[in-house]
C-alpha positions as CSV (number, residue, x, y, z in Angstrom):
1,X,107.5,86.6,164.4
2,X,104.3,87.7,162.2
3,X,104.7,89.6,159.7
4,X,101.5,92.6,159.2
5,X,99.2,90.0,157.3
6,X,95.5,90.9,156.2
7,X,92.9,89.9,158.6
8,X,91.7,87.0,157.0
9,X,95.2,85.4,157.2
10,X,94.2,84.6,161.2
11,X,92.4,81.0,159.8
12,X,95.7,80.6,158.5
13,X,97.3,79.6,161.7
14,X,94.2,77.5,162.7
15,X,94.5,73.8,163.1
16,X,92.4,72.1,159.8
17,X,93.1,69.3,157.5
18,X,92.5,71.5,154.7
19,X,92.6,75.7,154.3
20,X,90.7,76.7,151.0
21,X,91.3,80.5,150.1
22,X,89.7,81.4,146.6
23,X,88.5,84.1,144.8
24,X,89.7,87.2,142.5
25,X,93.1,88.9,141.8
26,X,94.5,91.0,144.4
27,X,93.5,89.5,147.6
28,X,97.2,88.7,148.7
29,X,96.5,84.7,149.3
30,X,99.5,83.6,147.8
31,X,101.3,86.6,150.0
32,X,99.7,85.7,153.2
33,X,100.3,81.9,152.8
34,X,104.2,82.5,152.1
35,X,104.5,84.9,155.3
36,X,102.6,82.1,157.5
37,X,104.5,79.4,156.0
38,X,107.3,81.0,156.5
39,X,106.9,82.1,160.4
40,X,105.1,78.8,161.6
41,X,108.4,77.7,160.0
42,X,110.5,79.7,161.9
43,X,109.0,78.8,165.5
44,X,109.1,75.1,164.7
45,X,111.1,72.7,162.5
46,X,108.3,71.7,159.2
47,X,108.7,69.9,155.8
48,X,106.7,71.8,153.5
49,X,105.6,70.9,149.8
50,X,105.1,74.0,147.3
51,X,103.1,72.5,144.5
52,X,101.2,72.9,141.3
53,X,99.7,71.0,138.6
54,X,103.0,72.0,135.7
55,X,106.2,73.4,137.0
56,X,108.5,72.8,134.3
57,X,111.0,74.7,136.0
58,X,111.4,76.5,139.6
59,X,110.6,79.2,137.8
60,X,107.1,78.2,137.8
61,X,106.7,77.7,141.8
62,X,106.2,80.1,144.2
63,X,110.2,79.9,145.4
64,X,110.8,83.4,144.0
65,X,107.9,84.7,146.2
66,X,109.3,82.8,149.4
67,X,112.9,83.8,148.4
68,X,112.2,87.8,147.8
69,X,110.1,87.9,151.2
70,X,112.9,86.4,153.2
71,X,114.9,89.0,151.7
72,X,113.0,91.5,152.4
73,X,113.4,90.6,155.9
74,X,115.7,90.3,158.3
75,X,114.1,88.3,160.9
76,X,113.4,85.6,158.1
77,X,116.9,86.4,156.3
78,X,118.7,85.4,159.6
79,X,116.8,82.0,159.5
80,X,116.7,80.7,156.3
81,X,119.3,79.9,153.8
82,X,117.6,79.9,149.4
83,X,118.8,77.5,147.5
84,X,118.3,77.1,143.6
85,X,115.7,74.6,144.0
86,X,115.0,74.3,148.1
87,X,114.9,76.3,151.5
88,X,116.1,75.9,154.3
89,X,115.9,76.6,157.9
90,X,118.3,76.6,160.6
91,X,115.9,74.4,162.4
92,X,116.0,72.3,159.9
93,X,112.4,73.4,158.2
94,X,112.7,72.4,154.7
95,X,110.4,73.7,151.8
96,X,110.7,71.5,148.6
97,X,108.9,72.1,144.7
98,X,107.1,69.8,142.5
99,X,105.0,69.3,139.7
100,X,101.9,67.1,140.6
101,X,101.0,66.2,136.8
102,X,104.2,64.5,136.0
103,X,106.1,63.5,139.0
104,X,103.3,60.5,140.7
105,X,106.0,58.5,141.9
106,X,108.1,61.4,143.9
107,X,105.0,63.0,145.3
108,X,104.0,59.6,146.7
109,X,107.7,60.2,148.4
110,X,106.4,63.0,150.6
111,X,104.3,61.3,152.8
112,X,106.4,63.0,155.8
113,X,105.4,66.5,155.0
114,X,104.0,68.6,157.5
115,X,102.1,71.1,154.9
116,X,101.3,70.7,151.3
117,X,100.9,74.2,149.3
118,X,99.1,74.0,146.3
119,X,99.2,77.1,144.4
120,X,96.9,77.6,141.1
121,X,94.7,75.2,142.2
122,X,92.3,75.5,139.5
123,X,94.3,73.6,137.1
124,X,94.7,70.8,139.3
125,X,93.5,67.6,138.2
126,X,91.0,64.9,139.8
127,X,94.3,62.4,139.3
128,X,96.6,64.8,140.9
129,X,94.6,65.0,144.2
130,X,93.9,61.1,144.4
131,X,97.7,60.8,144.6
132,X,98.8,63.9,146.8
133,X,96.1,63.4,149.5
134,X,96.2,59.9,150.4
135,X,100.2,60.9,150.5
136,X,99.8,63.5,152.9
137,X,99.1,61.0,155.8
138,X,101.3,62.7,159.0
139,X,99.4,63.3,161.9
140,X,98.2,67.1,162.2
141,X,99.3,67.6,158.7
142,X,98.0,69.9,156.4
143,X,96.4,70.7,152.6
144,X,96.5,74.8,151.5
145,X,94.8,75.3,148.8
146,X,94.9,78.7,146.8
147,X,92.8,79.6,143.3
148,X,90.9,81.8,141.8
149,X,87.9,79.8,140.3
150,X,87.9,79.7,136.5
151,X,84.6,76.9,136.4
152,X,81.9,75.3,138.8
153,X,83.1,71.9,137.3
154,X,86.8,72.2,138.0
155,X,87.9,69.7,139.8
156,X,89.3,71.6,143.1
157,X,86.0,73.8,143.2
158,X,83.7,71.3,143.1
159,X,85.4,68.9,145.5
160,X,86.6,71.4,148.1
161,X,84.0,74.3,147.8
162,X,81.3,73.0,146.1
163,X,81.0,70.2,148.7
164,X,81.4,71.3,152.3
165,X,83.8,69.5,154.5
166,X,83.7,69.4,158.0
167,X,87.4,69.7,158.4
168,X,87.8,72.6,156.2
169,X,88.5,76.4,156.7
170,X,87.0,77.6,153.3
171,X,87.2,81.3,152.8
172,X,86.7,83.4,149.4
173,X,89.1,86.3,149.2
174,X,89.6,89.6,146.7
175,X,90.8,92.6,146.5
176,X,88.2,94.3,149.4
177,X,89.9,91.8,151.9
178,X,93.4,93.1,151.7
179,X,94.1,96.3,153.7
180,X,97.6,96.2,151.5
181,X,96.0,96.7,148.3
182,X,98.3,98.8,146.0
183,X,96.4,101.5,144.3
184,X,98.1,100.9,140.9
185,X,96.1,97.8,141.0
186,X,93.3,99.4,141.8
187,X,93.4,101.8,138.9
188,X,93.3,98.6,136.8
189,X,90.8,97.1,138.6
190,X,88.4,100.4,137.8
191,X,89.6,100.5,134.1
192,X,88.3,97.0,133.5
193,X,85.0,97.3,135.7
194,X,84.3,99.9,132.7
195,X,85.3,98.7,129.5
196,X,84.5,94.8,130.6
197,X,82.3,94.3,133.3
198,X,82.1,90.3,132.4
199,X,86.1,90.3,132.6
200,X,86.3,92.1,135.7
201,X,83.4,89.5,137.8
202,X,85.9,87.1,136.7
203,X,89.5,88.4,137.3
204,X,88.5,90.6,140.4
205,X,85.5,89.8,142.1
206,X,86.6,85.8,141.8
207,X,83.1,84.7,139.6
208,X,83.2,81.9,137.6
209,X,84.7,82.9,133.7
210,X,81.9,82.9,131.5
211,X,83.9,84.7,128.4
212,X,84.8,81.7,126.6
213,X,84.0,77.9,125.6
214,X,82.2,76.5,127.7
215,X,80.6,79.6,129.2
216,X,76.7,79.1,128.9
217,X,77.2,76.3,131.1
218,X,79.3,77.4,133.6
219,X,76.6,80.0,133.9
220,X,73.8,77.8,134.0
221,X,75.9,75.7,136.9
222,X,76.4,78.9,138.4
223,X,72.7,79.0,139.2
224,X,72.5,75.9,140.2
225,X,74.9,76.4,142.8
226,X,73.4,79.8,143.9
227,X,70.1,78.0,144.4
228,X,71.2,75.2,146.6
């Protein structure tokens, strides 16, 4: 069972140690990694590890996203049961939801899981990843990665973009890559290519955010990179 996905979403069901999707609003990654998730899932029986740097609550994972999409659909409805802070598959496919920042010593508990989600990647921290991927040591397993870039020297750019890895599927994705994109969205996206064009490279087209602090030398690494 696949869901209509945007063709990018293919690499998604791709064998690779790490998936990297990044780039601007409105590209669907966090969509299209829920639906594939969620089918591989269904076909066989996977642990699977939503993360983020903070979640404070459930609240702040993406189980709303995964709950409202198996609602939405009765071939995923029939499989899976939501909980208030798991789901479950009839299979016995689990997906669980942590915190990286604050919970070390129950990440370093996961070293079973099949996939590892990491959602809002950007605010991930160098500590975070030298503890999840050293955990995530089952054979054939898997790190997907999903941000939109706020700084060359963030820690997920620079060590999973920045530096190319041989066993990496590395893809930038925005709004042109998704066939689904609503045109409400789109009517925004136009508004604020006119009234802020630096805004909009940002928030849309996926460019680093050179608005703020800091912002002189994110451009000036931006060159660098652009050069190399």
């Amino acid at each position: 069972m696949i869901l209509d996905l945007p063709e990018y979403a293919g690499d998604l069901f791709k064998p690779a140690r790490y998936k990297i999707f990044y780039g601007g609003r409105g590209g669907g990654k966090s969509w299209a990694f829920a639906i594939a998730l969620l089918t591989i899932g269904v076909n066989k029986k996977i642990r699977v590890l939503c993360a983020r740097e903070l979640q404070v609550s459930i609240g702040d994972s993406v189980h709303k996203l995964l709950s409202d999409i198996i609602a939405n659909h009765a071939g995923f409805s029939a499989v899976y049961t939501v909980q208030g802070k798991s789901i479950t598959g009839k299979n016995g496919t689990e997906f669980s939801f942590k915190g990286l920042k604050h919970n070390a010593n129950e990440i370093k508990s996961y070293e079973g899981v099949d996939y590892v989600w990491v959602e809002e990647a950007q605010a991930v921290s160098d500590r975070s990843w030298e503890i999840l991927i050293p955990t995530v040591r089952k054979e054939g397993s898997e790190i997907w990665i999903g941000f939109n870039p706020k700084n060359a020297t963030d820690p997920t750019y620079a060590r999973f973009v920045a530096r190319q890895r041989d066993d990496a599927i590395v893809r930038k994705v925005d709004w042109k890559d998704n066939p689904f994109f609503p045109e409400v969205l789109n009517r925004e996206r136009l508004e604020l290519k006119q009234s802020d064009p630096e805004a909009y490279r940002h928030i849309w087209e996926g460019e680093f955010d050179t608005r703020f602090f800091g912002g002189v030398y994110s451009k000036i690494v931006n060159k660098l990179y652009e050069t190399d």
